[in-house]
C-alpha positions as CSV (number, residue, x, y, z in Angstrom):
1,X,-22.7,-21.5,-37.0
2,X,-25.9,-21.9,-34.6
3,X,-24.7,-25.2,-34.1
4,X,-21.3,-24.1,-33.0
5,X,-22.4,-21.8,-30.2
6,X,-24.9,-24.6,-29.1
7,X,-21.7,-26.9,-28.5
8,X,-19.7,-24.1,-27.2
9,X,-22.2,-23.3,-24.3
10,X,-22.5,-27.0,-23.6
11,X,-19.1,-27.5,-22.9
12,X,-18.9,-23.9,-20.9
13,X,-22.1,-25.2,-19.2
14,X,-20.2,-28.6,-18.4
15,X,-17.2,-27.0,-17.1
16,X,-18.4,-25.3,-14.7
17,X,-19.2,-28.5,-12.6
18,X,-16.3,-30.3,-13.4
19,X,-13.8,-30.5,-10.4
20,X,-10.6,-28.7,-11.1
21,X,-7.8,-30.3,-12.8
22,X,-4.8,-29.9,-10.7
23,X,-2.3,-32.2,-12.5
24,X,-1.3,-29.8,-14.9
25,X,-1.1,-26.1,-13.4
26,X,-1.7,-22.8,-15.4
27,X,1.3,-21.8,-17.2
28,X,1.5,-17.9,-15.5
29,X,4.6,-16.9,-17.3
30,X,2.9,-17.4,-20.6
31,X,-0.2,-15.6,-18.9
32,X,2.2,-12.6,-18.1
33,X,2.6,-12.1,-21.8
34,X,-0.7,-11.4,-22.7
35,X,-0.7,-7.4,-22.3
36,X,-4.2,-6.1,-20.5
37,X,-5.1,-2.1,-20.6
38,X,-6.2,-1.0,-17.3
39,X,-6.2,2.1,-15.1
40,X,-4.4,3.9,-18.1
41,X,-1.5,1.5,-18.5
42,X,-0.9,-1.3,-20.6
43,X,0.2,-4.5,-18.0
44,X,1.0,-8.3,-17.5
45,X,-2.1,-10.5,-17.3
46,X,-1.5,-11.8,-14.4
47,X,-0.9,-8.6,-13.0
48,X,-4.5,-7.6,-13.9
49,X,-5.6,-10.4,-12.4
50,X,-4.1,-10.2,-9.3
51,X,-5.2,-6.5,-8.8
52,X,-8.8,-6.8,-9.2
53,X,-8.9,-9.8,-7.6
54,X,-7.7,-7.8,-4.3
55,X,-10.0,-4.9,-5.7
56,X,-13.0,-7.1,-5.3
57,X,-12.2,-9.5,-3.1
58,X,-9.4,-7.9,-0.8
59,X,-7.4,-10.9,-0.9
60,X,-4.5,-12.1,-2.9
61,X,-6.3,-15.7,-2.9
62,X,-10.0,-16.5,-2.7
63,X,-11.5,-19.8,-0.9
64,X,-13.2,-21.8,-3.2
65,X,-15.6,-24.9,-2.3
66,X,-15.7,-27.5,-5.3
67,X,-18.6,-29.8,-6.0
68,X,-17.2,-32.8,-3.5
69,X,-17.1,-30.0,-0.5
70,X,-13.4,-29.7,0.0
71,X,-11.8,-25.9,-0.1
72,X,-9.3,-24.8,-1.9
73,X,-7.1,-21.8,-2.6
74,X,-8.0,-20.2,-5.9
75,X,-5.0,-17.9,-7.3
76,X,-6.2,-14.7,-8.8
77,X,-5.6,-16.0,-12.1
78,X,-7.9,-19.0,-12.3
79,X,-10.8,-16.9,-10.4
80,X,-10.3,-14.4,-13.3
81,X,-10.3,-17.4,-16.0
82,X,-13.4,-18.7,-14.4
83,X,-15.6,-15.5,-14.1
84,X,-14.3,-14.9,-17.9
85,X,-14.7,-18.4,-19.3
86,X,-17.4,-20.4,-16.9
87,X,-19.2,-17.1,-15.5
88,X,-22.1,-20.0,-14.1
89,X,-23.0,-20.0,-10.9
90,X,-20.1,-17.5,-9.2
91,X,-23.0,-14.8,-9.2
92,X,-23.5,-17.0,-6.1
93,X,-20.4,-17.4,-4.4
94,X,-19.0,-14.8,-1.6
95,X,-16.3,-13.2,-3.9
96,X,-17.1,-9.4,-3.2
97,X,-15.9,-7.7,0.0
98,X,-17.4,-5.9,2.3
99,X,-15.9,-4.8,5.5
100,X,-17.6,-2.0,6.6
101,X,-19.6,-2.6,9.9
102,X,-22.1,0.1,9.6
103,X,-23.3,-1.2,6.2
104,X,-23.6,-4.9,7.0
105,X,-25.8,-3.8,9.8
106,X,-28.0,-2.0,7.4
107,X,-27.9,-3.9,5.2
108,X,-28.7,-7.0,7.7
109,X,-25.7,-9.0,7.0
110,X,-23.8,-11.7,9.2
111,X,-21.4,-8.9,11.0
112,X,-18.3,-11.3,11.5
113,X,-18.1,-12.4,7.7
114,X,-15.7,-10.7,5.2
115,X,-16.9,-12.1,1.5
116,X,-20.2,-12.3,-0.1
117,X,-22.2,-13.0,-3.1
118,X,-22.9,-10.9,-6.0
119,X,-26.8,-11.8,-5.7
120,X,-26.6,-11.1,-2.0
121,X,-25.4,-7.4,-2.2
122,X,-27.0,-6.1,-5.8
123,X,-30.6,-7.1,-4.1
124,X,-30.2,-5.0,-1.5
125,X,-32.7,-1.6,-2.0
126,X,-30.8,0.4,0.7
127,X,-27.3,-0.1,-1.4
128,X,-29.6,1.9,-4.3
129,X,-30.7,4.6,-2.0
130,X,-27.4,4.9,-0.8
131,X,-26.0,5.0,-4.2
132,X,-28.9,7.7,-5.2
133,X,-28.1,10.1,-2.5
134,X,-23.9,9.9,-2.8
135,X,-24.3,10.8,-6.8
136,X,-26.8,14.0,-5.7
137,X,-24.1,15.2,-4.1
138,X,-21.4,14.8,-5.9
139,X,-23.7,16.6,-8.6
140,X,-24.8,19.8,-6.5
141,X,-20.9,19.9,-5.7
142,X,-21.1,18.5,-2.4
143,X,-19.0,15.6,-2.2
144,X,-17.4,16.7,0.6
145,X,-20.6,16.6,2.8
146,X,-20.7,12.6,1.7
147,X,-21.1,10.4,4.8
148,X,-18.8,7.5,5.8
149,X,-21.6,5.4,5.0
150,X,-22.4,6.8,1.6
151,X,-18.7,6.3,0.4
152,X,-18.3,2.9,1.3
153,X,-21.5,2.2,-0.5
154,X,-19.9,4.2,-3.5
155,X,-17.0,1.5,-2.6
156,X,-19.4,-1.4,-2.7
157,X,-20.9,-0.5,-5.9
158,X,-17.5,0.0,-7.5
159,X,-16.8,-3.4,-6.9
160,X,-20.1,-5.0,-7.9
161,X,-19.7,-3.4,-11.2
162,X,-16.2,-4.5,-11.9
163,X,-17.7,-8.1,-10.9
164,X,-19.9,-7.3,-13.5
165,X,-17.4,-6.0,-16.1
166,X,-15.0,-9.3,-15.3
167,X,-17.5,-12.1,-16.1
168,X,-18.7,-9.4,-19.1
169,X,-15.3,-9.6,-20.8
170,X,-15.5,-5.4,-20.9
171,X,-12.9,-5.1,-18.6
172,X,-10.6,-7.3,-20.4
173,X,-9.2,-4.8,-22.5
174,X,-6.7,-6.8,-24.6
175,X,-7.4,-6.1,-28.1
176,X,-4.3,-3.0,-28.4
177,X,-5.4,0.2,-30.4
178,X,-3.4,0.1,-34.2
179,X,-4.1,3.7,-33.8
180,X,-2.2,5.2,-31.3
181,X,0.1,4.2,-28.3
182,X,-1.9,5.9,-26.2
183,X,-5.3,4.9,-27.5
184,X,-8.0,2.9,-25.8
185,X,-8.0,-0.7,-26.2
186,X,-11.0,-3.0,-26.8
187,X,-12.9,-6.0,-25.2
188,X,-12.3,-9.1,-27.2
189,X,-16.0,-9.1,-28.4
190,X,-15.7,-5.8,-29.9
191,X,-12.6,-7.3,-32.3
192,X,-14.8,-9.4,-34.5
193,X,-18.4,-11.3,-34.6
194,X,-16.9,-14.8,-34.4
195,X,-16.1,-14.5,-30.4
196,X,-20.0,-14.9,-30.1
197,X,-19.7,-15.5,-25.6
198,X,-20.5,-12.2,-24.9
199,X,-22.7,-9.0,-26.4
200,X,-20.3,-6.5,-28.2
201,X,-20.4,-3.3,-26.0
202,X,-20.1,-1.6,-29.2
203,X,-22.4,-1.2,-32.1
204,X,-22.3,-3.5,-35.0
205,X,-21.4,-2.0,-37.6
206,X,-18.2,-0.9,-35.6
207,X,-17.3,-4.4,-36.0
208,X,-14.5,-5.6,-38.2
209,X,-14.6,-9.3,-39.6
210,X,-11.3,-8.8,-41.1
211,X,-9.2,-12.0,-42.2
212,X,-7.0,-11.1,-39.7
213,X,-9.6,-10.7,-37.1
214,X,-11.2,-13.5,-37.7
215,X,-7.9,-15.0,-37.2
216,X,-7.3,-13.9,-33.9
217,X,-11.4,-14.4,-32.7
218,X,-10.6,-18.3,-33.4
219,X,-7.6,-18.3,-32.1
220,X,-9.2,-17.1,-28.8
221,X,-12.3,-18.9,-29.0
222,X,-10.0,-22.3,-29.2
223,X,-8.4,-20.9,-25.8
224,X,-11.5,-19.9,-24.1
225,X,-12.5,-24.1,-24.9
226,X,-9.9,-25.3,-24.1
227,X,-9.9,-23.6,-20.4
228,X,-14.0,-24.2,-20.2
229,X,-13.2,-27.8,-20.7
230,X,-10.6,-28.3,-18.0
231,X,-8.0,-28.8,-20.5
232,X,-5.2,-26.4,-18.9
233,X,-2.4,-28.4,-21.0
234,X,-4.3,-27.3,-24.6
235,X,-5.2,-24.3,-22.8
236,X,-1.3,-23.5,-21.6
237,X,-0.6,-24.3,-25.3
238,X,-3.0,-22.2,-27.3
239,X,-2.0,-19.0,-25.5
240,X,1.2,-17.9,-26.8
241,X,-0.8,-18.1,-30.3
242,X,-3.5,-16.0,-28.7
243,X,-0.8,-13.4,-27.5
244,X,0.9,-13.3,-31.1
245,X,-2.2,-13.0,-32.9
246,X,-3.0,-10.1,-30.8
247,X,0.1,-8.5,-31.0
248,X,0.2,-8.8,-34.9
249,X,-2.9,-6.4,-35.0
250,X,-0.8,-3.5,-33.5
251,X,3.2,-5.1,-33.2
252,X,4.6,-1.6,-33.1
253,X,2.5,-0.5,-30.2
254,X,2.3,-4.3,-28.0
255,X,4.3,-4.6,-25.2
256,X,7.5,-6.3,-25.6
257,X,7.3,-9.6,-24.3
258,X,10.5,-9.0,-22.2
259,X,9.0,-5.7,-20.6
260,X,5.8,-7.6,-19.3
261,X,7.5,-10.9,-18.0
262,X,9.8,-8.2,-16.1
263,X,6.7,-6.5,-14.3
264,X,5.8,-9.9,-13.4
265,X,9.3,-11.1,-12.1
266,X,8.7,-8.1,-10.1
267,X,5.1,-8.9,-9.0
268,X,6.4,-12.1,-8.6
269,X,9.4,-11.9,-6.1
270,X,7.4,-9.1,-3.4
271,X,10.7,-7.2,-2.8
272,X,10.0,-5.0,-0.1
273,X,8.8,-8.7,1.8
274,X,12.1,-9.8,1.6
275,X,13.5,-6.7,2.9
276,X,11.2,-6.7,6.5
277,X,12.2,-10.1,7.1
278,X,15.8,-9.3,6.1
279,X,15.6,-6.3,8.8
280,X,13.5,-8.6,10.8
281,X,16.2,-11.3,11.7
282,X,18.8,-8.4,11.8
283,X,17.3,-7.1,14.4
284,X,16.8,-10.2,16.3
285,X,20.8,-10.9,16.0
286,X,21.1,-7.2,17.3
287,X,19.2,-7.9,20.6
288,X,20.4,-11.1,21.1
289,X,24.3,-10.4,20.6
290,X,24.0,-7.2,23.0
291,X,25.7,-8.7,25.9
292,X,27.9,-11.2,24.3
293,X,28.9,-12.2,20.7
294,X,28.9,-8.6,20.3
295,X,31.5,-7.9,17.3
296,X,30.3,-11.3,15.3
297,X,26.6,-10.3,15.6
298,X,27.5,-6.7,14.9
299,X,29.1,-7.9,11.4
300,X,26.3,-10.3,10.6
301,X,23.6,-7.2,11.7
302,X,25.2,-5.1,9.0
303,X,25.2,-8.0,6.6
304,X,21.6,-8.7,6.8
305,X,20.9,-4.4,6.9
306,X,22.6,-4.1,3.6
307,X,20.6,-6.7,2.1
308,X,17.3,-5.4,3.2
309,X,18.6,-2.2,2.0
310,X,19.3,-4.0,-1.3
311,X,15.9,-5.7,-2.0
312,X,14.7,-2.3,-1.4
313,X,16.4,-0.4,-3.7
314,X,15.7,-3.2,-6.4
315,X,11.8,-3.0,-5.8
316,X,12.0,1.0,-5.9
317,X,13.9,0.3,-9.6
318,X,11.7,-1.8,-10.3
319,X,8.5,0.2,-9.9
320,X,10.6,3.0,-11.4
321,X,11.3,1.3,-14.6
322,X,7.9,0.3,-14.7
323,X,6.3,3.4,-13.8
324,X,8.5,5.7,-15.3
325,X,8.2,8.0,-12.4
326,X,9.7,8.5,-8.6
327,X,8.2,5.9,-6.6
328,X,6.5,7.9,-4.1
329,X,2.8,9.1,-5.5
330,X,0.4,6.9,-3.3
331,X,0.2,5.7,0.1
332,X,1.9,2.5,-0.6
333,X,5.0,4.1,-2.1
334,X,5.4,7.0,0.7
335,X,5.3,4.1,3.5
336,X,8.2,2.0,1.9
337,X,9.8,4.9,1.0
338,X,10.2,6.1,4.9
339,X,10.7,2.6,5.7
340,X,13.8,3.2,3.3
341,X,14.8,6.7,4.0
342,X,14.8,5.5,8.1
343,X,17.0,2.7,7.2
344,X,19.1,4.6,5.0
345,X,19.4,7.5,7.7
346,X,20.1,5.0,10.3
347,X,22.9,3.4,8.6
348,X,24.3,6.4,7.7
349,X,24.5,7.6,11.4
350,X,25.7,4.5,12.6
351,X,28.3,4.3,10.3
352,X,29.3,7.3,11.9
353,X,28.7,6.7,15.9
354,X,28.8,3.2,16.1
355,X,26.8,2.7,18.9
356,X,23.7,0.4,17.3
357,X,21.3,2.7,18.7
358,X,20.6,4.0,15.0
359,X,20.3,0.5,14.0
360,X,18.2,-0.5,16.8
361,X,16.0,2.3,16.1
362,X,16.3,1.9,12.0
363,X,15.0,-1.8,12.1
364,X,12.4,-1.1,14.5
365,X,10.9,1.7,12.1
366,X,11.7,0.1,8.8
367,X,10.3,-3.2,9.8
368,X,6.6,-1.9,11.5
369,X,6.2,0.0,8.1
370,X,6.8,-2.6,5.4
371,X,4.6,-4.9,7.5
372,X,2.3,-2.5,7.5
373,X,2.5,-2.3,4.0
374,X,2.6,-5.9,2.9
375,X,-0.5,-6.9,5.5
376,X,-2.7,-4.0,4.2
377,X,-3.1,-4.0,0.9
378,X,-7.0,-2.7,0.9
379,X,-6.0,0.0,2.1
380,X,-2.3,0.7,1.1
381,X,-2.8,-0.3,-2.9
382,X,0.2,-1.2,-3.9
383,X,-1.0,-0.8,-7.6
384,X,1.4,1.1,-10.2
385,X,-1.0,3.0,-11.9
386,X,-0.5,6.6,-14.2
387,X,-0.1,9.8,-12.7
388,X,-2.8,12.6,-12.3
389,X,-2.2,15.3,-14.0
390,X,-0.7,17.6,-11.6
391,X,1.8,15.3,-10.9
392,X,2.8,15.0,-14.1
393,X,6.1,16.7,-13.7
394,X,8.8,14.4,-13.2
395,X,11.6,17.3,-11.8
396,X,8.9,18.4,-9.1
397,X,7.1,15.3,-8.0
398,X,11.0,13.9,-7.4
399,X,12.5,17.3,-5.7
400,X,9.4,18.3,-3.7
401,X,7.7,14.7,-2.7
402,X,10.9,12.9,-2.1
403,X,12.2,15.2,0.1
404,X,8.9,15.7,2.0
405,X,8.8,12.0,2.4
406,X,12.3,12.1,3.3
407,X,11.7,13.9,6.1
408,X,8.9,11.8,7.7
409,X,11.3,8.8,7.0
410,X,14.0,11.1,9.8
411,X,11.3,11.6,12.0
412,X,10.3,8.2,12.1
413,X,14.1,7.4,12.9
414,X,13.5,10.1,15.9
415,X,10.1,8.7,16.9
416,X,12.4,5.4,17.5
417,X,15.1,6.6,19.1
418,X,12.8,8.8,21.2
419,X,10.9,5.1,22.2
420,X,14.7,3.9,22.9
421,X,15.3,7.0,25.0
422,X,12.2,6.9,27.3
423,X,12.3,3.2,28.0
424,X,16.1,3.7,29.4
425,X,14.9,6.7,31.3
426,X,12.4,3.9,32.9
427,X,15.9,2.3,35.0
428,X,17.1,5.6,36.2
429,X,20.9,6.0,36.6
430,X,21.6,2.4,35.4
431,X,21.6,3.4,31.8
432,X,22.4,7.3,32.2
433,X,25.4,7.6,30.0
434,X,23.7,5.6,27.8
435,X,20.4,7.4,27.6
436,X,22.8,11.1,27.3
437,X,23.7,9.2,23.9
438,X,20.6,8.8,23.0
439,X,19.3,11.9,23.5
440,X,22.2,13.0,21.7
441,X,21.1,11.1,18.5
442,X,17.7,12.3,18.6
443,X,18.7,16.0,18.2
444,X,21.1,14.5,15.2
445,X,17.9,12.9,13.5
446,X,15.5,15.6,14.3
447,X,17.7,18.4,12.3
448,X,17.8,16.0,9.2
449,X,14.2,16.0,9.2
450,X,13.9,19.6,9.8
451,X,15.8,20.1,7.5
452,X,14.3,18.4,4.5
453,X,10.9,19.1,5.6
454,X,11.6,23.1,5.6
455,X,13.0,22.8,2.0
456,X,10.1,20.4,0.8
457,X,8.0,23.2,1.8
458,X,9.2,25.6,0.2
459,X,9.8,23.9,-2.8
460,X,6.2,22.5,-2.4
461,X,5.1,26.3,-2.3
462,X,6.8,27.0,-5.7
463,X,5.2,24.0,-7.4
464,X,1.9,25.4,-6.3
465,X,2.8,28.1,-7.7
466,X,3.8,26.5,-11.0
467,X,0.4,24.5,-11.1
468,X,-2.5,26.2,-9.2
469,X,-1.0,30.0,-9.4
470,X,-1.0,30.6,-5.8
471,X,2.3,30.1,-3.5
472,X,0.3,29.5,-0.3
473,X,-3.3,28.7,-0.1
474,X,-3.6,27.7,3.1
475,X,-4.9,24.1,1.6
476,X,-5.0,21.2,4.4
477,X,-2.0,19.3,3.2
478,X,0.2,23.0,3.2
479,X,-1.4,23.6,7.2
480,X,-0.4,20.4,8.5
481,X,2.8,20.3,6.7
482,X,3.6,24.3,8.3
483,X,2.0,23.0,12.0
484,X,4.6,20.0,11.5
485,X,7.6,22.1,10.7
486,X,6.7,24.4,13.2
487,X,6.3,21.6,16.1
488,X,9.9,20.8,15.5
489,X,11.1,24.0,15.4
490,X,9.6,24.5,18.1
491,X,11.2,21.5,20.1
492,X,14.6,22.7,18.8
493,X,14.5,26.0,20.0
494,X,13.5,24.7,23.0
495,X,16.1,22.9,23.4
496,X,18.7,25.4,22.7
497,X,17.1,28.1,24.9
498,X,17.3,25.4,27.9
499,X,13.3,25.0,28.5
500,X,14.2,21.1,28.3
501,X,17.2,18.5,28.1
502,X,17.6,15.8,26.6
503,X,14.8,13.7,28.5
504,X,12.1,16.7,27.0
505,X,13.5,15.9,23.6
506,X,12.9,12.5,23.8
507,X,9.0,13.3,24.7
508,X,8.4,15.7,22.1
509,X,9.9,13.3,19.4
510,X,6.9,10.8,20.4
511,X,4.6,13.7,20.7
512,X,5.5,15.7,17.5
513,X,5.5,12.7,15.7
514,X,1.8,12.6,15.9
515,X,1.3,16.1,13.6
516,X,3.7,14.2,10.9
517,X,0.7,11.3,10.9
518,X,-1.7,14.2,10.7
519,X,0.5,15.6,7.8
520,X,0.7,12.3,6.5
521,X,-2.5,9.9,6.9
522,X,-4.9,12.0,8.6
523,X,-5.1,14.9,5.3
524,X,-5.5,12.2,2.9
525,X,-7.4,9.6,4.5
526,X,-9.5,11.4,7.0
527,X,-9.8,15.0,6.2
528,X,-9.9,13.8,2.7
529,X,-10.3,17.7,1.7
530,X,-8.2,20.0,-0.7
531,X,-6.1,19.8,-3.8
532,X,-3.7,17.5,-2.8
533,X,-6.6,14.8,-3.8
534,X,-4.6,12.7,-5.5
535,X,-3.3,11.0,-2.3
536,X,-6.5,10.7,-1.2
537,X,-8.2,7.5,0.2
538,X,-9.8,5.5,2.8
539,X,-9.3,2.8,5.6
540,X,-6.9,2.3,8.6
541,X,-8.4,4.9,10.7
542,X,-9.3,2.3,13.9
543,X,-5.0,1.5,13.5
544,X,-4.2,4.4,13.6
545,X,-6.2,5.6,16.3
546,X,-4.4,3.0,18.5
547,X,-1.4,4.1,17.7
548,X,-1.9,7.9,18.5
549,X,-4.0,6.4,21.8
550,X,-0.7,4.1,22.6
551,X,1.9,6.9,22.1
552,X,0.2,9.3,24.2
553,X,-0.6,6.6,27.2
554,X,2.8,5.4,26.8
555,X,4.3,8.8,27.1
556,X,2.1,9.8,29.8
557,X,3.2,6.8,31.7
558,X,6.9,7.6,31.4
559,X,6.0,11.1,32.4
560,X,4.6,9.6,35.7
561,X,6.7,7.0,36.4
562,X,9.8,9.2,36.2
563,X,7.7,11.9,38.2
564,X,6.9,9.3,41.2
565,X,10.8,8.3,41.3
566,X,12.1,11.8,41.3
567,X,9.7,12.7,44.3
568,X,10.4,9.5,46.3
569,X,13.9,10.6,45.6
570,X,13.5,14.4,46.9
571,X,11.6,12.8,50.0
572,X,14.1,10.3,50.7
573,X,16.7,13.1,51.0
574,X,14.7,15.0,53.5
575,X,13.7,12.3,55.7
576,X,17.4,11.1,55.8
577,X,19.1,12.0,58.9
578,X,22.4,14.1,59.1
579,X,25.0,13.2,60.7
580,X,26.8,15.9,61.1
581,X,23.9,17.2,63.1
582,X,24.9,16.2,66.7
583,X,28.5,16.6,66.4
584,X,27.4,20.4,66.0
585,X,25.6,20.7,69.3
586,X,28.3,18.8,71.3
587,X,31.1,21.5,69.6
588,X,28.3,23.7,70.7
């Protein structure tokens, strides 16, 4: 046995300076059938590997230098094979991110670089100190009081200890619980004593060298050589053998083979991708057939709508089948869901109107939030992960979230049009009748969004009720929500009792759009306070900011431009001379 390990290391040891074989590549569809047991749920491997990969690193691909110097693109597959399998050395490679100015300063890091090593960052005292002082206060109750500082260094030591965990083997759980569905899974070391790469994170005597674990610990430790080796063919073989001796320890509670391949078709095909480029090159065709061409690009504008729509409604089944829940409990979700409810309102209107200012204004919105989505996944996790606990009520989450999401998605569609209507209202009477429809539209979309937001509300108000025993609590999320339903309400009314036209309505659709990314981003990700915590999180804060800095400058530049041209206007009157003047003294 001694002199099994002994040959085992040496080939691990060899590995790891052996350039990487690319003739034969790794076989990810059999990858996807070994189940993993993370965050709660039981998923694809390749799914797990492509989450904490983005976790650690913040990229969906790390840059890798081999031994002869020359980069290349590591997928988040082989980087977790290699910190499983041949751990040497990547204690010393920039695979851990760190964005955060303020820390790198402290810490006395190069400020313009985005990856660095394990070794770099765990030798750091001030990380420690940082650490010390952010648990103290979560202890005494305070967490609220944390810094921004002390949270990203709470961030930083998350992800140095899930490096650790990876190249550990503890955080691949894939040994499933014979127990219980619902049980907790186990490391592959815990299984039995003849997988002898890593310490068993349990005791001993917890250890079972069953026959049939014995079984699978060779079966695995045949796979683990055959990937330290650089042999990815054996390797590509010996899985599926791996994956059926694991799922004959627990067959009636293993994932189905066909329900993890599925969730990695889905990971696989990035959905909601295809739909921004869909909407993309619709709305391209819109702008460029609005003088001529007009009916042909009008036909092939729908055409390409309704298949964005449709690569959207596939991802949202999708993640509902894999979930098993409405798709709207993160971030992530709630921004391609108003990328889908704008689109879906916008079709829906111009279906009715036919005037492709709907469309114009549905593309814009729907395509700004799914690239915002797919180009920020640090900070929009697109993760499917279990629901907390107060969410855990299918009827609600779907009646009261959706609909409050629902409403953001109109508001964005009135944000748009608002951006449509202003920019006309920059060429005076040249687009007038135009810009009347416009401003028409924008009281359409604004009472859908009223609307739904009032009833979300309330219905929000009940499920407090139904979970915290209190109607109204005056919590941050319920403020914002009431100063948002109240800032349209208010532009409403004002309409109706004639304070402002159409031109005012266009404003306050920009400007009232602003409380809906209070209601929205700011509660969660910057006030980070209350019971809604479940949507909490970090990040995007500098975006952000420029937007709300854009909106109000370019609104305030509309506001002066068309008050510059109305003066000229009044002054052009008076200084014009009137004819009929001198006729009157000669009747005189």
């Amino acid at each position: 046995m001694t002199r099994f390990i002994t040959i085992l290391f040496s080939v691990l040891l060899a590995g790891t300076f052996c350039l990487r074989a690319e003739s034969v590549p790794l076989d990810t569809n059999a990858l996807a059938t070994l189940a993993v047991q993370d965050h709660g749920r039981k998923k694809p491997f390749t799914t797990f590997a492509q989450e904490t990969l983005l976790t650690m690193s913040g990229t969906s691909s790390l840059p890798f230098k081999q031994d002869d110097g020359t980069e290349v693109k590591l997928s988040p597959e082989e980087v977790m094979l290699d910190l499983w399998f041949k751990p040497e050395g990547w204690d010393d490679k920039p695979v851990i991110m760190l964005n955060f100015l303020e820390l790198k300063k402290k810490f006395g890091l190069p400020e313009d670089q985005k990856l660095f090593s394990f070794n770099d960052l765990i030798k750091q005292p001030l990380l420690g100190e940082l650490l010390d002082e952010a648990q103290k206060l979560r202890q005494a109750g305070q967490a609220d009081n944390l810094t921004s500082i002390q949270k990203e260094a709470e961030h930083l030591g998350e992800r140095l200890r899930l490096f650790q965990d990876v190249v550990n083997g503890d955080k691949q759980m894939i040994v499933p619980n014979h127990n219980s569905a619902e049980g907790r899974w186990e490391a592959i070391q815990d299984l039995t004593s003849s997988v002898t790469i890593w310490k068993p994170t349990q005791p001993d005597t917890l250890i079972d060298n069953s026959p049939v674990n014995q079984k699978v610990g060779g079966a695995f430790m045949a796979w683990c050589q055959a990937y330290s080796g650089n042999d990815i063919a054996a390797f590509n073989a010996q899985t599926p053998q791996v994956v059926e001796s694991l799922r004959a320890l627990a067959p009636q509670f293993y994932p189905a083979a066909s329900t993890l391949q599925f969730e990695h078709h889905y990971m696989q095909l990035h959905p909601f991708r295809w739909a921004w480029i869909f909407y993309l090159c619709a709305l391209l065709v819109l702008l460029l057939t609005a003088l001529w061409g007009k009916t042909l690009g009008y036909r092939l504008t729908w055409l390409l709508v309704l298949a964005g729509l449709g690569f959207e409604i596939y991802g949202f089944a999708c993640r509902v089948i894999i979930s098993g829940r409405p798709p709207v409990t993160n971030m992530y979700e709630t921004v391609i869901w108003v990328s889908f409810g704008a689109m879906l309102f916008a079709t829906i209107l111009e279906s009715v109107y036919r005037k492709r200012y709907f469309l114009y204004a549905g593309l814009g919105a729907s395509v700004l939030a799914l690239i915002v989505a797919d180009s920020q996944p640090t900070i929009l996790d697109a993760s499917i992960n279990p629901l907390t606990a107060v969410l855990r009520n299918n009827m609600w989450l779907t009646i009261h979230v959706l609909t409050i999401v629902s409403s953001y998605a109109a508001f964005a569609l009135t944000a748009a049009l608002g951006h449509i209507a202003l920019t006309m209202s920059l060429w005076g009477r040249r687009y007038a009748t135009a810009l009347n429809e416009v401003q028409f539209f924008i009281y359409r979309a604004m009472q859908i969004g009223v609307l739904l937001l009032a009833t979300g509300t309330i219905l929000g108000g009940v499920w407090a009720n139904y979970s915290w025993g209190r109607f109204w609590g005056w919590d941050p999320k319920e403020t914002w929500a009431l100063v948002t339903l109240l800032c349209y309400l208010a532009l409403l009314h004002g309409r109706l009792a004639g304070w402002w036209k159409g031109f005012g309505l266009a404003v306050g659709s920009v400007v009232c759009f602003l409380s809906v990314m209070m209601s929205w981003y700011g509660v969660n990700f910057v006030l980070g306070k209350g019971l809604h915590s479940y949507g909490f999180g970090t990040g995007g804060f500098s975006y952000v900011a420029c937007f709300a800095v854009f909106e109000v400058i370019f609104v305030a530049f509309v506001l002066g431009w068309n008050r510059r041209h109305a003066a000229a206007k009044v002054a052009s009157k008076t200084a014009a001379p009137n004819p009929d003047a001198g006729l009157a003294g000669q009747n005189a």
